[in-house]
C-alpha positions in Angstrom: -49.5 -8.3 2.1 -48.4 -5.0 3.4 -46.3 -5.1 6.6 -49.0 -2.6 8.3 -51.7 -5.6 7.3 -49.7 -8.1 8.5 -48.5 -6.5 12.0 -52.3 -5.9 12.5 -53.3 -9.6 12.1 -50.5 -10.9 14.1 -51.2 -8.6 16.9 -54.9 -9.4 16.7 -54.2 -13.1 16.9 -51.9 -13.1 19.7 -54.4 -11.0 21.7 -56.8 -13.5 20.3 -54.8 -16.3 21.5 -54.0 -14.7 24.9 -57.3 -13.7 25.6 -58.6 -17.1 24.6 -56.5 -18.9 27.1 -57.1 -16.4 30.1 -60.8 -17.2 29.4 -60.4 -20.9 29.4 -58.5 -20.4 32.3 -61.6 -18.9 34.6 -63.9 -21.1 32.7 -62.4 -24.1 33.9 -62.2 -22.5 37.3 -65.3 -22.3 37.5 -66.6 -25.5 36.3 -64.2 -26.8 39.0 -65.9 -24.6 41.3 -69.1 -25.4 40.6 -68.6 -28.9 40.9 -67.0 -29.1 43.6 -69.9 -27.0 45.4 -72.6 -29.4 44.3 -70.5 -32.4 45.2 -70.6 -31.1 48.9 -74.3 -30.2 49.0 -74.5 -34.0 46.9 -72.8 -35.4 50.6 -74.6 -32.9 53.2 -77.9 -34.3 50.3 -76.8 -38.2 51.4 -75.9 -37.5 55.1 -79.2 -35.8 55.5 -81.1 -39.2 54.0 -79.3 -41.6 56.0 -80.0 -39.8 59.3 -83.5 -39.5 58.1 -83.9 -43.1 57.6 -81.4 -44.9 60.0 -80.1 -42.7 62.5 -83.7 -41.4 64.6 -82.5 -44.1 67.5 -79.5 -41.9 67.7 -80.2 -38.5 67.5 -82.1 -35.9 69.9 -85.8 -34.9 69.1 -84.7 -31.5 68.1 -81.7 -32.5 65.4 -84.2 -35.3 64.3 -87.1 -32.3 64.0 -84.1 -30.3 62.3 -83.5 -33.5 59.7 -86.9 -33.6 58.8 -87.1 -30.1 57.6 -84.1 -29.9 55.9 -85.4 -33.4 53.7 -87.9 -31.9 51.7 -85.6 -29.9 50.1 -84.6 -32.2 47.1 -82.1 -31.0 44.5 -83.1 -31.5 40.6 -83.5 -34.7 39.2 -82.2 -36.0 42.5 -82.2 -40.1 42.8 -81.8 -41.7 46.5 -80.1 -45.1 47.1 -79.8 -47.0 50.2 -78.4 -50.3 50.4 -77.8 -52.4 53.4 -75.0 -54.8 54.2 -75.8 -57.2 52.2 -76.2 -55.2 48.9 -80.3 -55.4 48.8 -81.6 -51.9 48.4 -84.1 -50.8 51.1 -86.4 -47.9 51.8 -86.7 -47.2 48.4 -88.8 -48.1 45.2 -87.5 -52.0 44.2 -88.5 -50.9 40.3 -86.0 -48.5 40.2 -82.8 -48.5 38.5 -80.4 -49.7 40.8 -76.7 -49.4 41.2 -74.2 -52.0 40.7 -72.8 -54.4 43.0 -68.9 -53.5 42.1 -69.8 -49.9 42.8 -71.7 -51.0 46.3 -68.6 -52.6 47.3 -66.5 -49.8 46.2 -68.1 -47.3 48.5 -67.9 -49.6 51.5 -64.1 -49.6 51.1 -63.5 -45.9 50.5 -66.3 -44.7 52.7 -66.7 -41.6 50.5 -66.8 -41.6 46.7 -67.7 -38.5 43.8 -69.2 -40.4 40.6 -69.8 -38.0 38.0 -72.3 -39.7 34.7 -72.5 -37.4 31.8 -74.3 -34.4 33.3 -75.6 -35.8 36.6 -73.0 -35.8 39.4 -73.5 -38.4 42.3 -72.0 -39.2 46.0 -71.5 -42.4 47.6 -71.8 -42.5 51.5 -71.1 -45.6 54.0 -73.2 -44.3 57.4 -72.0 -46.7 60.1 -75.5 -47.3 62.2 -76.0 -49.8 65.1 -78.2 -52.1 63.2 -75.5 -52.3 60.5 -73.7 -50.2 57.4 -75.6 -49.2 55.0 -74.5 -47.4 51.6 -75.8 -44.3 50.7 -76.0 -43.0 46.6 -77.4 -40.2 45.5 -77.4 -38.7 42.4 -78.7 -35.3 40.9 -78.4 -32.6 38.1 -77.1 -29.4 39.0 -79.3 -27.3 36.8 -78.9 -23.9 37.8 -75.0 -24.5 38.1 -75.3 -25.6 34.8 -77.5 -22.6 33.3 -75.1 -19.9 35.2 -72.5 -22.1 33.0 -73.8 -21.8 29.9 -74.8 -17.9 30.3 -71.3 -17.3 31.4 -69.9 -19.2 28.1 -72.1 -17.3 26.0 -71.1 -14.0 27.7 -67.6 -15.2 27.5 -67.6 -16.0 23.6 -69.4 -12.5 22.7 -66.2 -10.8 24.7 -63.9 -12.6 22.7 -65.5 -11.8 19.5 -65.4 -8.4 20.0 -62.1 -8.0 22.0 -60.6 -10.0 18.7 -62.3 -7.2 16.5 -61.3 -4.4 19.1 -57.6 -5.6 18.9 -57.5 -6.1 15.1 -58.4 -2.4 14.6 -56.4 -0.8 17.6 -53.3 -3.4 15.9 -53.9 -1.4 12.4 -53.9 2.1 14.6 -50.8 0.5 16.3 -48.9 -0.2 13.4 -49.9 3.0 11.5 -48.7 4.9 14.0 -44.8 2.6 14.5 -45.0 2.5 10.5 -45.3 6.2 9.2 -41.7 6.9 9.9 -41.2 4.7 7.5 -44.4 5.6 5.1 -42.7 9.6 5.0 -39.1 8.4 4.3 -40.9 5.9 1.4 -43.0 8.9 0.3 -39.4 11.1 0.1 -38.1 8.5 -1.9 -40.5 8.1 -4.4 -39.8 11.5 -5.9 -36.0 10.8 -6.1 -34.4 10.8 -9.6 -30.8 10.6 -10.8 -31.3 14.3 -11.3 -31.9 14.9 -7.9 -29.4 13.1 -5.6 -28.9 16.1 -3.5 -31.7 15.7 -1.7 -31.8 13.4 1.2 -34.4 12.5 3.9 -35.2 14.0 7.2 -34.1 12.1 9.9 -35.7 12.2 13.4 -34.7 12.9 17.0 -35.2 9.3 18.3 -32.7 6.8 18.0 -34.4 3.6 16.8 -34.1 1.4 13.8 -36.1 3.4 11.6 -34.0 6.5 12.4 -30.8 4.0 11.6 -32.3 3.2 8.5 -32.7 6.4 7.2 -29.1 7.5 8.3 -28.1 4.6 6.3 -30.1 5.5 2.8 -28.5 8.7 3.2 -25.3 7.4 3.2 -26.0 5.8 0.0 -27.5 8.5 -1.5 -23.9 10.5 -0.4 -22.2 7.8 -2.2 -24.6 7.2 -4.9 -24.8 11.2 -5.8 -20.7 10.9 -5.3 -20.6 8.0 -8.4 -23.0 9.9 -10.4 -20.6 13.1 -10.5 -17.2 11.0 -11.2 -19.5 9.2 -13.8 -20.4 12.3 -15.3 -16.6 14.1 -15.0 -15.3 10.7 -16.3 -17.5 10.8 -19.5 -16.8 14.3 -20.0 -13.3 14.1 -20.0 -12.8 10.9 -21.7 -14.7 12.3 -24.3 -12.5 15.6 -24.5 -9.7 13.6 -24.1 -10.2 11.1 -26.9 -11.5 14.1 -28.8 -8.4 15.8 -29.1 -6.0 13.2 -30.9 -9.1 12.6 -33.1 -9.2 16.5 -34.0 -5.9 16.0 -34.8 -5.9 13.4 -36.9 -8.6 15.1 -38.9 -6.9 18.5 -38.8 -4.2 16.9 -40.4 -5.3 15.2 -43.0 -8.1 17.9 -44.3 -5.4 20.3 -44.1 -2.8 17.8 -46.8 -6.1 17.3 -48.7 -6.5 20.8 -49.4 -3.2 21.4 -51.9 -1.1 19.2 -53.7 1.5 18.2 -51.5 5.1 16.5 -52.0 6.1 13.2 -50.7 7.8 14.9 -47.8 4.6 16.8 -46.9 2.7 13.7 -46.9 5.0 11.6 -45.0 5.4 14.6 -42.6 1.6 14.3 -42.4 1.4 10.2 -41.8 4.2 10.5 -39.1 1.9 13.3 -37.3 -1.3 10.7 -37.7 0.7 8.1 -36.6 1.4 9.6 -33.2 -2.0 11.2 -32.5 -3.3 7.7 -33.4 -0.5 6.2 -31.1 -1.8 8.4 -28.2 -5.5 7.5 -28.8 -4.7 3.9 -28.6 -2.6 4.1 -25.2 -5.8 6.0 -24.4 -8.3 3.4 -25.1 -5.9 0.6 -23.7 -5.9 2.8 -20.4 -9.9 3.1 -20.7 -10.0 -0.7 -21.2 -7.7 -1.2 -18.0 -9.8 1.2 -16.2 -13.1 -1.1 -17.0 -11.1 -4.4 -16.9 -10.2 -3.9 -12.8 -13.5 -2.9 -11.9 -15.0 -6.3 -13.0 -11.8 -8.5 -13.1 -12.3 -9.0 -8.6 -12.8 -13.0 -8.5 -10.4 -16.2 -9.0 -7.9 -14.4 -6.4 -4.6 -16.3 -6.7 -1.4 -15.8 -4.1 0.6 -13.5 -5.2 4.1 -12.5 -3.2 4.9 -9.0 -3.6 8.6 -9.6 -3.4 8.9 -11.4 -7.1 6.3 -8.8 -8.2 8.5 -5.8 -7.0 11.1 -7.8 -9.0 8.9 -8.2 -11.9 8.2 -5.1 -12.2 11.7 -4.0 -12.6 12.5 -6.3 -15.0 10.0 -4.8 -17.2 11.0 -1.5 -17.3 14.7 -1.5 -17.0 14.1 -3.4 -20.2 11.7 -0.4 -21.8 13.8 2.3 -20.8 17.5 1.4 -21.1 19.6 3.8 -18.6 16.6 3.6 -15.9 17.8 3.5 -12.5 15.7 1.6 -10.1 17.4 0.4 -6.0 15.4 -1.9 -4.1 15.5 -2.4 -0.2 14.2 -5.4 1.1 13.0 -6.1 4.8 11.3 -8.8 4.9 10.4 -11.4 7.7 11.7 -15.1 6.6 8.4 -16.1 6.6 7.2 -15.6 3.0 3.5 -15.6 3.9 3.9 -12.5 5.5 4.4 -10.9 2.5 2.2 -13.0 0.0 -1.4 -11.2 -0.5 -4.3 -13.0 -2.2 -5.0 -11.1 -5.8 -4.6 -10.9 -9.1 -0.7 -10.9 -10.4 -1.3 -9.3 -13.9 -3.7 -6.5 -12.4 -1.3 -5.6 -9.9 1.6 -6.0 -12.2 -0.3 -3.0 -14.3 -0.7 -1.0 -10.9 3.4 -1.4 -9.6 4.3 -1.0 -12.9 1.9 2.5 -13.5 3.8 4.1 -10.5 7.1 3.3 -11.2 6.6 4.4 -15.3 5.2 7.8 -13.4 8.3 7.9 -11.2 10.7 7.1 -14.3 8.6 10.0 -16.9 8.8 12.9 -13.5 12.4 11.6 -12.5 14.7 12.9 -15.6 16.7 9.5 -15.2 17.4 10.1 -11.2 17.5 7.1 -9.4 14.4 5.5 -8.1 13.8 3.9 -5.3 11.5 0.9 -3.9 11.5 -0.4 -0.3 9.3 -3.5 0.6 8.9 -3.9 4.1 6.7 -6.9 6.1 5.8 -5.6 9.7 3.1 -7.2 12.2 0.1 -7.1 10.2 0.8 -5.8 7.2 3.5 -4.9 4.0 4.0 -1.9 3.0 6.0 -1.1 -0.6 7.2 2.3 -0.7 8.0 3.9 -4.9 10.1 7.2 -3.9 11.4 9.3 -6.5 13.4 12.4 -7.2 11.0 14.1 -10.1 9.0 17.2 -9.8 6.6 16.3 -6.9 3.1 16.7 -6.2 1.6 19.6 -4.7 -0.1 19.1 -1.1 -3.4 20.7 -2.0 -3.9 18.6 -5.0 -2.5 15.4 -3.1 -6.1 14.1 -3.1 -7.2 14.6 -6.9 -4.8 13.0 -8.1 -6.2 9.4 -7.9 -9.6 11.1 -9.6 -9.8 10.2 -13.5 -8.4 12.5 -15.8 -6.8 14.7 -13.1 -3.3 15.7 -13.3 -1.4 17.6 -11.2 -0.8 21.5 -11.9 3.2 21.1 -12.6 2.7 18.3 -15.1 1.0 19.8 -18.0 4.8 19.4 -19.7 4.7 16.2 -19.5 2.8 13.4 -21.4 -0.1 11.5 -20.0 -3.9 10.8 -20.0 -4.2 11.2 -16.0 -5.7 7.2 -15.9 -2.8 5.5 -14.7 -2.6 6.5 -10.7 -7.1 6.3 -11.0 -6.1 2.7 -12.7 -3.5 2.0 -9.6 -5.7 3.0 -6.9 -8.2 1.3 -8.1 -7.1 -2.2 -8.9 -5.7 -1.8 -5.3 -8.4 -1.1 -3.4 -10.5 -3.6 -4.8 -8.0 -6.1 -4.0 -7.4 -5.5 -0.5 -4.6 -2.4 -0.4 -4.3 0.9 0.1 -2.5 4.0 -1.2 -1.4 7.4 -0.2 1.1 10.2 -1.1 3.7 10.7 1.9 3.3 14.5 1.8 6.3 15.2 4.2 8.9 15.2 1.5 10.7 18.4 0.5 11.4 17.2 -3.0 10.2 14.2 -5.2 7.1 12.0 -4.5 6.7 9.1 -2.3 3.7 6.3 -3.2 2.9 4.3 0.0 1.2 1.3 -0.4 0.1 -1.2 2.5 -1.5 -4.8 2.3 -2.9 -6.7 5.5 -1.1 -9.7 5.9 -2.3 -13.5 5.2 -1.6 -14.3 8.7 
């Protein structure tokens, strides 16, 4: 069911609802009303018969005149008791059906009493006379109370009926009119492809949810049409990239094909294969590395960044003998404040791509890493003494494939620093370039703390 459907229906039924109970409401009122009208012209009905029958002696010749012209009026269906002190009816019918002795008894002891039997509603008097008390009943059927009742119900149920129909259609106008924001921004979406991330939709002048929601679909269209482009620039130039040492190889081996060569020629050859293949398989390794951190996230381990630091160093003092590399610790004694939740080999690849960057720019200059716990985070700082980065391109240089301008001399496939920043990022840190540095480069690196 669509949300317009359903807003309709729920608005119709609690109008329904609402409407129901306001007209319970008067229609109780009423019926209270009504009843407790007929109940009083029940008593002025009783006290009218009594004085009638028992109380000439005591009235004046006019009130008595007045009592006999009011007794003719009867009310419908009306039935007249009167029973002396000794429970025996008198000045009625003895065939009729008479009332019971408990309820006799119970009038004499309240004086007044209501009695209401199905539809007929009845009134018990005690008139006090000087030749004794005698009870009063008299019982009746309020029929045009009754038929006003029953029109009014009627009139009552045709309003609701059509009210309930009136609301259901003004709910679908109502919720038509609070849903087409929403209708235009699903129509805009509709004609959306991966070809046409550009566009985005309109937003509008209010400031409500739906305005939000739009706001927020754009910003995932921004990043969405953001991944498609670094999708599209990373295919393109992984493919040139791993086309090159494949050209080569080729090149190389059509070319000692063509003649007769000597043993020298061919070994030449093999050594020149065996490099450009030795490039296309750091290549793929970096590619796989690449993939590997961007699904690799879960089974976070602690890791303290001090022995990693250490780690690191190990590692590549050992690969490249003569390497230079000072470390500067400033850490709080408190080990936790330093110890990150991650993955140790991941990050291992990430330390160890910027300091192999700071070794290959450096021309065996010393290098130096400072790790440093402060109030809420630890930040490790790689500095080296190598041919720097440029300020403008300070921000591509975490992009895949993208090098800076100075280091086309230099080997590299311009995955390692995407590799670092990503691996990272996904596990918490963050990195910049300290661009204030006259000379060398400087990789800042900050992780929140555990505590």
């Amino acid at each position: 069911m669509k949300i317009r459907d359903r807003l309709s229906l729920q608005f119709a039924g609690i109008s329904a609802i609402i409407l129901f109970l306001v007209l319970a409401g008067i229609y109780i009122a009423v019926e209270r009303t009504r009843a407790s009208t007929f109940y009083n012209r029940l008593n002025d009905r009783a006290l009218t018969v009594a004085e009638l029958f028992l109380g000439e002696d005591n009235m004046t010749r006019e009130k008595f005149t007045e009592v006999q012209r009011r007794y003719p009026i009867e009310l419908p269906n009306e039935e007249v008791h009167i029973y002396n002190e000794k429970g025996d009816p008198v000045f009625i019918n003895q065939n009729t059906i008479q009332w019971p002795g408990p309820m006799i008894e119970r009038v004499r002891k309240e004086h007044r009493l209501r009695i209401r039997q199905r539809d007929k509603q009845s009134v018990g008097l005690l008139y006090e006379d000087n030749s004794g008390n005698f009870v009063v009943l008299i019982s009746a059927y309020d029929k045009y109370g009754h038929n006003w009742e029953r029109q009014l119900l009627w009139a009552m149920l045709f309003s609701f009926i059509i009210s309930t129909v009136v609301m259901f259609f003004l709910g679908r106008v109502f919720a038509r009119t609070a849903l087409l924001p929403i209708t235009r921004a699903v129509n805009e979406v509709k004609v959306i492809r991966s070809t046409s991330l550009d566009r985005r939709l309109k937003t509008q002048e209010s400031r409500d949810e739906v305005n939000e929601l739009i706001v927020t679909f754009n910003n995932l269209l921004e990043h969405l049409e953001q991944s498609f482009d670094a999708q599209r620039s990373f295919v393109s130039n992984a493919s040139h990239e791993l086309r090159t040492p494949l050209t080569s190889i080729i090149g190389n081996i059509e070319v000692t094909l063509a003649f007769d060569r000597t043993a020298a020629d061919y070994k030449l050859t093999l050594q020149q294969v065996l490099v450009a293949t030795g490039k296309l398989n750091e290549l793929i390794n970096n590619l796989f590395e690449l993939a590997q951190a961007a699904i690799d996230v879960s089974d976070f381990e602690e890791v303290r960044l001090d022995e990693l630091i250490w780690q690191v160093k190990d590692e590549w003092m050992n690969k490249v003998p003569g390497c230079h590399i000072e470390l500067d610790f400033k850490l709080d004694p408190d080990f936790r404040k330093y110890t990150i939740k991650g993955k140790s080999d991941l990050l291992f690849i990430a330390f160890g791509n910027l300091v192999h960057n700071a070794i290959k720019f450096s021309g065996n200059k010393p290098i130096f890493c400072t790790i440093e716990s402060k109030s809420h985070e630890t930040e490790i700082r790689i500095r080296d003494q190598g041919i720097g980065i440029h300020s403008e391109e300070a921000h591509e240089v975490f992009l895949p494939f993208r090098r800076g301008s100075n280091a086309k001399n230099f080997e590299g496939s311009g995955i390692g620093l995407s590799l670092t920043e990503k691996i990272l990022r996904l596990q918490g840190g963050h990195i910049r370039i300290n661009d204030t540095l006259q000379s060398g480069t400087e990789f800042i690196i900050s992780f929140p703390s555990l505590l």
